[in-house]
PQR file with spaces between the fields and no chain letter, atoms N, CA, C, O and H, PARSE charges and radii, in Angstrom:
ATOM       1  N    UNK     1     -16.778  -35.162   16.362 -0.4000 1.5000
ATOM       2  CA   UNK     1     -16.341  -34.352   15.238 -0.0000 2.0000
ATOM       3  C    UNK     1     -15.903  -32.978   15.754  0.5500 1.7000
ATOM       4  O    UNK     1     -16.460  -32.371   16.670 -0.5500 1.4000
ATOM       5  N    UNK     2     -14.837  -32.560   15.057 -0.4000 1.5000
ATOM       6  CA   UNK     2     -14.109  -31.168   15.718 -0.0000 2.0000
ATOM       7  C    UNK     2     -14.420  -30.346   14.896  0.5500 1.7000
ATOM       8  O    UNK     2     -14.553  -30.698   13.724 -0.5500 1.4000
ATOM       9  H    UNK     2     -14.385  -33.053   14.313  0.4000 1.0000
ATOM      10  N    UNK     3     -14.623  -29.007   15.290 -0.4000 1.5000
ATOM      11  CA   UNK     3     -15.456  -27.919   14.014 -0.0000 2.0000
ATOM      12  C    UNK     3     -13.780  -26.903   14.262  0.5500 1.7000
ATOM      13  O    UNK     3     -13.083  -26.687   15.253 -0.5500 1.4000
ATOM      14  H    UNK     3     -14.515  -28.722   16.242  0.4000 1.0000
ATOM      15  N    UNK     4     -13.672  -26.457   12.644 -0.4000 1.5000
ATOM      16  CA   UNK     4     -13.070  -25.551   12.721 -0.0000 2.0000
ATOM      17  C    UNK     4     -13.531  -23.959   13.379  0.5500 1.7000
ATOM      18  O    UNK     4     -14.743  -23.760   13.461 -0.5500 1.4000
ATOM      19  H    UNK     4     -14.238  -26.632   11.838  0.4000 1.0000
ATOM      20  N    UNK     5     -12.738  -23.024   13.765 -0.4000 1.5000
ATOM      21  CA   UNK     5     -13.104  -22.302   14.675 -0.0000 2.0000
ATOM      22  C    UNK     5     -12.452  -20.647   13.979  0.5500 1.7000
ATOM      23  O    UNK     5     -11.270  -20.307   13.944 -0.5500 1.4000
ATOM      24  H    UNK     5     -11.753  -23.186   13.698  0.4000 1.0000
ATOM      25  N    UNK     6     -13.528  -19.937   13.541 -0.4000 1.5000
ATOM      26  CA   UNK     6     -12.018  -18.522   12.671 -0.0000 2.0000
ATOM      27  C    UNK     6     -11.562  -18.230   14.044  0.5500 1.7000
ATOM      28  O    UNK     6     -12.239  -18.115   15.066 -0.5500 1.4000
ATOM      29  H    UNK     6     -14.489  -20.213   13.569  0.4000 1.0000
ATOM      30  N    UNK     7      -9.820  -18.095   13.813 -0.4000 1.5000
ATOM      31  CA   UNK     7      -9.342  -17.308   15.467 -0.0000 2.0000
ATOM      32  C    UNK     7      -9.044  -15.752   15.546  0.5500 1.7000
ATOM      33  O    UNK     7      -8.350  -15.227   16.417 -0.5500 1.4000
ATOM      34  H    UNK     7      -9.271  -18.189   12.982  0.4000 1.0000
ATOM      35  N    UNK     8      -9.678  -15.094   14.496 -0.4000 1.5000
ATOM      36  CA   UNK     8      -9.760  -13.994   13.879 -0.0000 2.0000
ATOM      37  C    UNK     8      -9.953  -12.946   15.599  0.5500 1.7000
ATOM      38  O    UNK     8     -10.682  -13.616   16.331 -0.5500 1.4000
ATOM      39  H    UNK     8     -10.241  -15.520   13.788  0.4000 1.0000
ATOM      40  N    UNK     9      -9.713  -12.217   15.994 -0.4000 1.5000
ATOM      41  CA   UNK     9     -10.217  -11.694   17.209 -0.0000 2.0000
ATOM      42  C    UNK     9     -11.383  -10.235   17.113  0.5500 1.7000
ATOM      43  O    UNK     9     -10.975   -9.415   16.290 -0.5500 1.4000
ATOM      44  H    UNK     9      -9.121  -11.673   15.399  0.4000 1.0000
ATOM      45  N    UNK    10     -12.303   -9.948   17.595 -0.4000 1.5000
ATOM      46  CA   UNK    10     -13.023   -9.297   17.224 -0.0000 2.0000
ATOM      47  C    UNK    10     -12.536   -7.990   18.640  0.5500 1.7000
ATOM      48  O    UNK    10     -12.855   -6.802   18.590 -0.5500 1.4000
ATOM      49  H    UNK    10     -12.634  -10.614   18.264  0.4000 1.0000
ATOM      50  N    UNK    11     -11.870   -8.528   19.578 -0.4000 1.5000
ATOM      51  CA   UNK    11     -11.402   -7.158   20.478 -0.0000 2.0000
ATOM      52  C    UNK    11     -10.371   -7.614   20.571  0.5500 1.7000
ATOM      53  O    UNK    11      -9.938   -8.766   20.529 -0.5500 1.4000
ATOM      54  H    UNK    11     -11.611   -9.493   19.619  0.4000 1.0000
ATOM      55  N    UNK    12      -9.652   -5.988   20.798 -0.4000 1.5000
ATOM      56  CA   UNK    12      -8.171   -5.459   21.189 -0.0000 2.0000
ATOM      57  C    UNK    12      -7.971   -5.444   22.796  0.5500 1.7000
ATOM      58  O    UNK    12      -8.904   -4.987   23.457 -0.5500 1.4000
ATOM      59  H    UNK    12     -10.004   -5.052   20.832  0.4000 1.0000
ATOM      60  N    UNK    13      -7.059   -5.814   23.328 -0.4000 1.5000
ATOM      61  CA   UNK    13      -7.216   -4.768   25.267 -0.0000 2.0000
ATOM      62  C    UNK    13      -5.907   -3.846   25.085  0.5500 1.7000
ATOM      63  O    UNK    13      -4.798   -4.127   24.631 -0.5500 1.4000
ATOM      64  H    UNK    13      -6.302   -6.185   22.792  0.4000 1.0000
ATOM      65  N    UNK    14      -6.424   -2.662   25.594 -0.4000 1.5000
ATOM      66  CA   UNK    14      -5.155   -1.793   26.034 -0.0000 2.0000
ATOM      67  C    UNK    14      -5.294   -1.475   27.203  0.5500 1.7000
ATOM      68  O    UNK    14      -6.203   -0.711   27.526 -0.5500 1.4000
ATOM      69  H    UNK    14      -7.325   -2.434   25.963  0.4000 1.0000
ATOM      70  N    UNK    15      -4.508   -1.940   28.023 -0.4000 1.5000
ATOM      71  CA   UNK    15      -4.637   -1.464   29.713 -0.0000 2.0000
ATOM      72  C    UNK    15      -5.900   -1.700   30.294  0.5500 1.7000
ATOM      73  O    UNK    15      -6.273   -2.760   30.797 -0.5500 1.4000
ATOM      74  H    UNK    15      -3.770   -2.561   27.760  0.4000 1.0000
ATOM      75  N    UNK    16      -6.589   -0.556   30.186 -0.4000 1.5000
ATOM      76  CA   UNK    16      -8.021   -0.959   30.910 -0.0000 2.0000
ATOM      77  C    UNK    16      -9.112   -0.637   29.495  0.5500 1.7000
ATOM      78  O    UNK    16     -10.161   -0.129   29.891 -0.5500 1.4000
ATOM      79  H    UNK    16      -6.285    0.305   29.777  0.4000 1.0000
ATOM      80  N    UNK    17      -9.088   -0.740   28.683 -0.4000 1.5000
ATOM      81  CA   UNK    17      -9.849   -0.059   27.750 -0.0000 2.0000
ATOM      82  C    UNK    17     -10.140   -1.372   26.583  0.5500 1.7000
ATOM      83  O    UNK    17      -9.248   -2.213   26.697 -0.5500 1.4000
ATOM      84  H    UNK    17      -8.236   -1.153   28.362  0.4000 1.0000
ATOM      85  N    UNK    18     -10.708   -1.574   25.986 -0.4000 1.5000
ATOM      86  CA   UNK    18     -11.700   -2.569   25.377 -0.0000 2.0000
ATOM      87  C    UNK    18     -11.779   -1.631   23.968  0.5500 1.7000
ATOM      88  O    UNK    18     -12.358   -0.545   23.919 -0.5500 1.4000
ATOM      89  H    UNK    18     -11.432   -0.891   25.893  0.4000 1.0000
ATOM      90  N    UNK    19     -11.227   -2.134   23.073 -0.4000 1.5000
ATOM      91  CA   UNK    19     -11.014   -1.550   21.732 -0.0000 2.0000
ATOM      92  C    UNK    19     -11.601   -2.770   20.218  0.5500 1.7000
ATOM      93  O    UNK    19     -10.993   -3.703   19.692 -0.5500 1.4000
ATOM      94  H    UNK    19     -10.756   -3.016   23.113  0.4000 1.0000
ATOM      95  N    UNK    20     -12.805   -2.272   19.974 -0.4000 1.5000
ATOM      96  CA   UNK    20     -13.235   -3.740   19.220 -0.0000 2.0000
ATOM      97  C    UNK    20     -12.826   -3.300   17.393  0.5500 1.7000
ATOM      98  O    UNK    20     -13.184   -2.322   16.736 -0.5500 1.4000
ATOM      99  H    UNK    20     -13.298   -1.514   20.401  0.4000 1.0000
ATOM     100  N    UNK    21     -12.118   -4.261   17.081 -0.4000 1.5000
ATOM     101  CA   UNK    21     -11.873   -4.199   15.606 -0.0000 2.0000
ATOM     102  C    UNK    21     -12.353   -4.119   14.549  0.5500 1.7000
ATOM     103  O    UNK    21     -11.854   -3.575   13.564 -0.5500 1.4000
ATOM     104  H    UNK    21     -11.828   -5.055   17.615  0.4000 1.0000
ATOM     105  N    UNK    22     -13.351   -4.637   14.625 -0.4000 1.5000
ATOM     106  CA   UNK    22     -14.562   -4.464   13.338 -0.0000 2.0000
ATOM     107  C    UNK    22     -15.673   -3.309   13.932  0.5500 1.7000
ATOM     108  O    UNK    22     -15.763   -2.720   15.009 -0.5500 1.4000
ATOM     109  H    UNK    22     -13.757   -5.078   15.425  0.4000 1.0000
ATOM     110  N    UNK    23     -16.312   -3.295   12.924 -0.4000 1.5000
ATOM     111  CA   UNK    23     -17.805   -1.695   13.038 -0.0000 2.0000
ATOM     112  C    UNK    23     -18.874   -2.611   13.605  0.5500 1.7000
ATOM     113  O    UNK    23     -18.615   -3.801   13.426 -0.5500 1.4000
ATOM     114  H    UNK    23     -16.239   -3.774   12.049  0.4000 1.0000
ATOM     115  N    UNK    24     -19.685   -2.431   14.060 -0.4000 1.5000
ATOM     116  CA   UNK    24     -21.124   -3.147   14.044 -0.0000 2.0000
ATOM     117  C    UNK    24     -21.800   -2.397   12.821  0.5500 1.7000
ATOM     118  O    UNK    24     -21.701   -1.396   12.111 -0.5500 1.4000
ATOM     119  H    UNK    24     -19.896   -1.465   14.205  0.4000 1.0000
ATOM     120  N    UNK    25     -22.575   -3.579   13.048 -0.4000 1.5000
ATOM     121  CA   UNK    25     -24.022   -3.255   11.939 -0.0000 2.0000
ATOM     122  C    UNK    25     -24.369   -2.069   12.292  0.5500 1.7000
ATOM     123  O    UNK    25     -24.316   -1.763   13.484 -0.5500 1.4000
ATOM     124  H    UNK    25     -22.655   -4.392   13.625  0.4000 1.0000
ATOM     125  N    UNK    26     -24.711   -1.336   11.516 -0.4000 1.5000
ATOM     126  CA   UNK    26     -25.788    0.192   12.021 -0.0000 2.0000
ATOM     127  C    UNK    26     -27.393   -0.219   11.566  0.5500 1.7000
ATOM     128  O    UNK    26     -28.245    0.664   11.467 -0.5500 1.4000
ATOM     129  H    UNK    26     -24.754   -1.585   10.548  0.4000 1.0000
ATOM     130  N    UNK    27     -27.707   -1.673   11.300 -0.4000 1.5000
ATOM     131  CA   UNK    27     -28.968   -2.184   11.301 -0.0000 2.0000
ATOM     132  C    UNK    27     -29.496   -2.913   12.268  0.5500 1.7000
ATOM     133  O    UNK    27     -30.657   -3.039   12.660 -0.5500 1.4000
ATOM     134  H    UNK    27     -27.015   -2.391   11.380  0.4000 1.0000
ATOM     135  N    UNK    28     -28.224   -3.502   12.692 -0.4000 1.5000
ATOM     136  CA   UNK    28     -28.393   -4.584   13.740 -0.0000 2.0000
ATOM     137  C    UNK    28     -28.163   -3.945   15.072  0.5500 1.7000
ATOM     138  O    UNK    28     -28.798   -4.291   16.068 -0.5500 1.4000
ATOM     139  H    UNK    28     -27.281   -3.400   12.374  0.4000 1.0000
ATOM     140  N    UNK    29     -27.459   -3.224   15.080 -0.4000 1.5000
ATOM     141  CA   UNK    29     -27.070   -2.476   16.475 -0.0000 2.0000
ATOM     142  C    UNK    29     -25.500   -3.188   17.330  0.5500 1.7000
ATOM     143  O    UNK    29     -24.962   -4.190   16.861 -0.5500 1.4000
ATOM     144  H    UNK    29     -26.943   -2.943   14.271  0.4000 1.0000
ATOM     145  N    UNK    30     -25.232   -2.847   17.941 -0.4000 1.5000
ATOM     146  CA   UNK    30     -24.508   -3.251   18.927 -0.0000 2.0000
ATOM     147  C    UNK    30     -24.285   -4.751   18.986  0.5500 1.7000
ATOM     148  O    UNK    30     -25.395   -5.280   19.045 -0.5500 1.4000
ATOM     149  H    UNK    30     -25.669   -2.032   18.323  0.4000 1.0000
ATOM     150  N    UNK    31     -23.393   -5.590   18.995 -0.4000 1.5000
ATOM     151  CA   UNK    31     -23.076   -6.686   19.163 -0.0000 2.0000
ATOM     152  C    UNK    31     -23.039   -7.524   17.393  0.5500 1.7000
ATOM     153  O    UNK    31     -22.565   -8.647   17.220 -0.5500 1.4000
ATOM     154  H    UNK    31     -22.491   -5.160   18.947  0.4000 1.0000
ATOM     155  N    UNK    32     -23.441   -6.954   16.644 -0.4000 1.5000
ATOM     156  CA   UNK    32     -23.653   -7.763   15.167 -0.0000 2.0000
ATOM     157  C    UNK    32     -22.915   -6.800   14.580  0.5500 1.7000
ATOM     158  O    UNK    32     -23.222   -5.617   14.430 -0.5500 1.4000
ATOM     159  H    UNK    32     -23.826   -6.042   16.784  0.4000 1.0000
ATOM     160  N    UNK    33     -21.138   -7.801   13.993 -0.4000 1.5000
ATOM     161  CA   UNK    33     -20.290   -7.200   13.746 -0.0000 2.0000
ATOM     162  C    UNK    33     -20.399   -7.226   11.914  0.5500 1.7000
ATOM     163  O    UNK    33     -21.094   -8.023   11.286 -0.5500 1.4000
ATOM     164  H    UNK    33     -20.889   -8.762   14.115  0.4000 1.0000
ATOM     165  N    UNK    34     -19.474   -6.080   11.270 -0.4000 1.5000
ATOM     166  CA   UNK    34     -19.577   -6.356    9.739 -0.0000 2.0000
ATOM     167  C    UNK    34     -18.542   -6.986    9.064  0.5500 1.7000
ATOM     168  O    UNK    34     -17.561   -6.245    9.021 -0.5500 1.4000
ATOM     169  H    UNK    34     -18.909   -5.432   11.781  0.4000 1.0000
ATOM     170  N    UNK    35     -18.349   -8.142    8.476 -0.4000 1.5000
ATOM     171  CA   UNK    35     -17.064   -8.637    8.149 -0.0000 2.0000
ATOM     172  C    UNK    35     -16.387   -8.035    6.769  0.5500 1.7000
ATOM     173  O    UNK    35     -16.940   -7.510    5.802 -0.5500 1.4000
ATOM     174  H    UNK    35     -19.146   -8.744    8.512  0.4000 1.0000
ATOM     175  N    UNK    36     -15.142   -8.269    6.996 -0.4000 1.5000
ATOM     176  CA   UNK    36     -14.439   -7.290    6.387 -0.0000 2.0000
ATOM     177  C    UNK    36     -13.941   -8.264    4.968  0.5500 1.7000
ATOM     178  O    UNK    36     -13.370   -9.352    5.040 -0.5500 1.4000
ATOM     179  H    UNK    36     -14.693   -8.695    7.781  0.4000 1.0000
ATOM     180  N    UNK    37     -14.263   -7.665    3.922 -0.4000 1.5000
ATOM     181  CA   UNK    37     -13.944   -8.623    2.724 -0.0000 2.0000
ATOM     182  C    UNK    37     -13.092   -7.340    1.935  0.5500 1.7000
ATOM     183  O    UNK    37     -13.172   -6.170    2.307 -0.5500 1.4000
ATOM     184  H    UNK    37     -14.726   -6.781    3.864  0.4000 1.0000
ATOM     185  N    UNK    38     -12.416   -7.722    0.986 -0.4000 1.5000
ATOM     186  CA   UNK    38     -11.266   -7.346   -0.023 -0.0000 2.0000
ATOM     187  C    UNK    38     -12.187   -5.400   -0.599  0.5500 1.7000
ATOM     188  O    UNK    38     -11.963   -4.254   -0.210 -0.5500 1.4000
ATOM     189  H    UNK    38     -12.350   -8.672    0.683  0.4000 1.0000
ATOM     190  N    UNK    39     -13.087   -5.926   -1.537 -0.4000 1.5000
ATOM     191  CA   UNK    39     -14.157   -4.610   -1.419 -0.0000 2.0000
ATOM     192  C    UNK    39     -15.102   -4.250   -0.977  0.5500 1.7000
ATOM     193  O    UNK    39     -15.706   -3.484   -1.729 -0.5500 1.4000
ATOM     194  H    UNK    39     -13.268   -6.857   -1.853  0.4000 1.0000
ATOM     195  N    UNK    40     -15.736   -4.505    0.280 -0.4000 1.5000
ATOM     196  CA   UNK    40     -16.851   -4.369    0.555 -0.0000 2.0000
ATOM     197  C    UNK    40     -16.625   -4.881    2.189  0.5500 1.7000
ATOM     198  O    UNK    40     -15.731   -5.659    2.522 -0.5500 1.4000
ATOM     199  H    UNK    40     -15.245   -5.127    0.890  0.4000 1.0000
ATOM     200  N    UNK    41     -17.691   -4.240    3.189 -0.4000 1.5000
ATOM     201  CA   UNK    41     -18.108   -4.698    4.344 -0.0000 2.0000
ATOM     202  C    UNK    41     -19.209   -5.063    4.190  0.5500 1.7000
ATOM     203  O    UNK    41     -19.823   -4.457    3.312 -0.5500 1.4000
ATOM     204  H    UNK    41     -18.417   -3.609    2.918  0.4000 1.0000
ATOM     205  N    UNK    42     -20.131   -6.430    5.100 -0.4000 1.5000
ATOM     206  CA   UNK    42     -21.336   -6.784    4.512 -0.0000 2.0000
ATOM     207  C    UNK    42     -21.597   -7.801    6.311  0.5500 1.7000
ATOM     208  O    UNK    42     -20.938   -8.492    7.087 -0.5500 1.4000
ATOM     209  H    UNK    42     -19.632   -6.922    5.813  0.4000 1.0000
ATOM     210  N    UNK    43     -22.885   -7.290    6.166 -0.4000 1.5000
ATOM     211  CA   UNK    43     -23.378   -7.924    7.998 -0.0000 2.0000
ATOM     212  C    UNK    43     -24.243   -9.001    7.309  0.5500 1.7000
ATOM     213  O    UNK    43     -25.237   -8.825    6.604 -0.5500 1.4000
ATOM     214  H    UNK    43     -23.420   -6.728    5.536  0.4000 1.0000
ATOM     215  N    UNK    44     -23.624  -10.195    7.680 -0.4000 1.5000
ATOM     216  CA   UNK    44     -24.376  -11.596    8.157 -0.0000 2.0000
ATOM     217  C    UNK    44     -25.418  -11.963    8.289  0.5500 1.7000
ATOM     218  O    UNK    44     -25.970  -12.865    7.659 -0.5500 1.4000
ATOM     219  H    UNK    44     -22.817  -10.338    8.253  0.4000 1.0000
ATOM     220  N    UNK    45     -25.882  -11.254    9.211 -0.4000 1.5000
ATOM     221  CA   UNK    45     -27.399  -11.254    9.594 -0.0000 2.0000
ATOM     222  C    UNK    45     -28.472  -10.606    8.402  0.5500 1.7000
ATOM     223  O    UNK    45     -29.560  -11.064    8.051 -0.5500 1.4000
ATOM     224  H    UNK    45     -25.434  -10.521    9.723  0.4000 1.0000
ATOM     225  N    UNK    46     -27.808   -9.454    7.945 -0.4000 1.5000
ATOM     226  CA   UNK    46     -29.256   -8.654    7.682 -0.0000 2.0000
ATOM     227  C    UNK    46     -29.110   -8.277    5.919  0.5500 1.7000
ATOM     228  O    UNK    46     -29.810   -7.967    4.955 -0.5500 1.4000
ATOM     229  H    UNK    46     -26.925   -9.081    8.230  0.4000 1.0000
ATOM     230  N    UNK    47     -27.801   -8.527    6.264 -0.4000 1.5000
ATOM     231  CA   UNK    47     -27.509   -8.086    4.277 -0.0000 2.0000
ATOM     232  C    UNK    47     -27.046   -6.978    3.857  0.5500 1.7000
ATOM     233  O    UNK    47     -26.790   -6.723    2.680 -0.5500 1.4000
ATOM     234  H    UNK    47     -27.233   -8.779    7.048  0.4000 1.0000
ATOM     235  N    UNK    48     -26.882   -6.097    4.994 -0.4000 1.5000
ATOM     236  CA   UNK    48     -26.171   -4.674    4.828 -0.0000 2.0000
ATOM     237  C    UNK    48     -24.830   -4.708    4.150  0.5500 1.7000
ATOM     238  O    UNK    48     -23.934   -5.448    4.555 -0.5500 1.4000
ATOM     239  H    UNK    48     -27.090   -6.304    5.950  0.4000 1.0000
ATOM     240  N    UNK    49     -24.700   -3.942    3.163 -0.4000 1.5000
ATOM     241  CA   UNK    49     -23.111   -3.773    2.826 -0.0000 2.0000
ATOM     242  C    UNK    49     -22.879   -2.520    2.433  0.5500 1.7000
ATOM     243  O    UNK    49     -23.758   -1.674    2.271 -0.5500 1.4000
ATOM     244  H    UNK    49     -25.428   -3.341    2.834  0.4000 1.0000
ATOM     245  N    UNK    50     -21.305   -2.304    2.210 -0.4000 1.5000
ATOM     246  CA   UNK    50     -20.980   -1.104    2.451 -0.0000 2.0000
ATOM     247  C    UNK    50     -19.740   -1.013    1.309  0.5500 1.7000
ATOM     248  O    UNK    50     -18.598   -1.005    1.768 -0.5500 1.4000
ATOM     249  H    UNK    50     -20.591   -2.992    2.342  0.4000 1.0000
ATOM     250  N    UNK    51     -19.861   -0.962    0.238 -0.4000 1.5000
ATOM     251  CA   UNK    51     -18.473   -0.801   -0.713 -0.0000 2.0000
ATOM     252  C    UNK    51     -17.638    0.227   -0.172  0.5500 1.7000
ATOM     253  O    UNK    51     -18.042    1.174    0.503 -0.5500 1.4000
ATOM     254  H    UNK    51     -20.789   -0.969   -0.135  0.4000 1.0000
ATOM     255  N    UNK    52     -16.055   -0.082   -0.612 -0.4000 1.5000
ATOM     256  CA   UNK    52     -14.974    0.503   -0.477 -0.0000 2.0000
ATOM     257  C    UNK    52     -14.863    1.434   -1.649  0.5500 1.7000
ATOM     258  O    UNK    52     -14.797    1.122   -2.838 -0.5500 1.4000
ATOM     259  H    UNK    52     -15.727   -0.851   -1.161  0.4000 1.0000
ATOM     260  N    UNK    53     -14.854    2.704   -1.078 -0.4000 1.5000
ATOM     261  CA   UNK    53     -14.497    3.509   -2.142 -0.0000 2.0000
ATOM     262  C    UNK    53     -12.619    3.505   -3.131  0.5500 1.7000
ATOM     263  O    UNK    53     -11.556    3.357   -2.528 -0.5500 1.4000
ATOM     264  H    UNK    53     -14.908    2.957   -0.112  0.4000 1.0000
ATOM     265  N    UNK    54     -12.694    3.629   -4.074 -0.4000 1.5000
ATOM     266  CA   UNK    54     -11.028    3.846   -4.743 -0.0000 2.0000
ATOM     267  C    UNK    54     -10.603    5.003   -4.254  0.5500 1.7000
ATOM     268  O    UNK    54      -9.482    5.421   -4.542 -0.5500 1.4000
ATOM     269  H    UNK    54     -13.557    3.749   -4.564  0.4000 1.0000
């Protein structure tokens, strides 16, 4: 069975420099990213979210 896979990329490269696209958690720390939905950012793991202001 083949699993679908998001091909969404979570880093950028510029030259020598490592530029990551999404925020991390500020609960989770480093490596636990926040996914980005229409109003709101919200981490996976822990339940943190973050509404978009108007």
């Amino acid at each position: 069975m083949v699993k679908k896979v998001n091909k969404r990329e979570l880093f950028l490269v510029q030259g020598e420099k490592i530029v990551r696209k999404l925020r991390n958690c500020p609960r989770c720390g480093p490596g636990i990213f926040l996914a980005k939905h229409s109003n709101r950012e919200s981490c996976g793991k822990c339940g943190y979210t973050e509404f978009a202001k108007k």
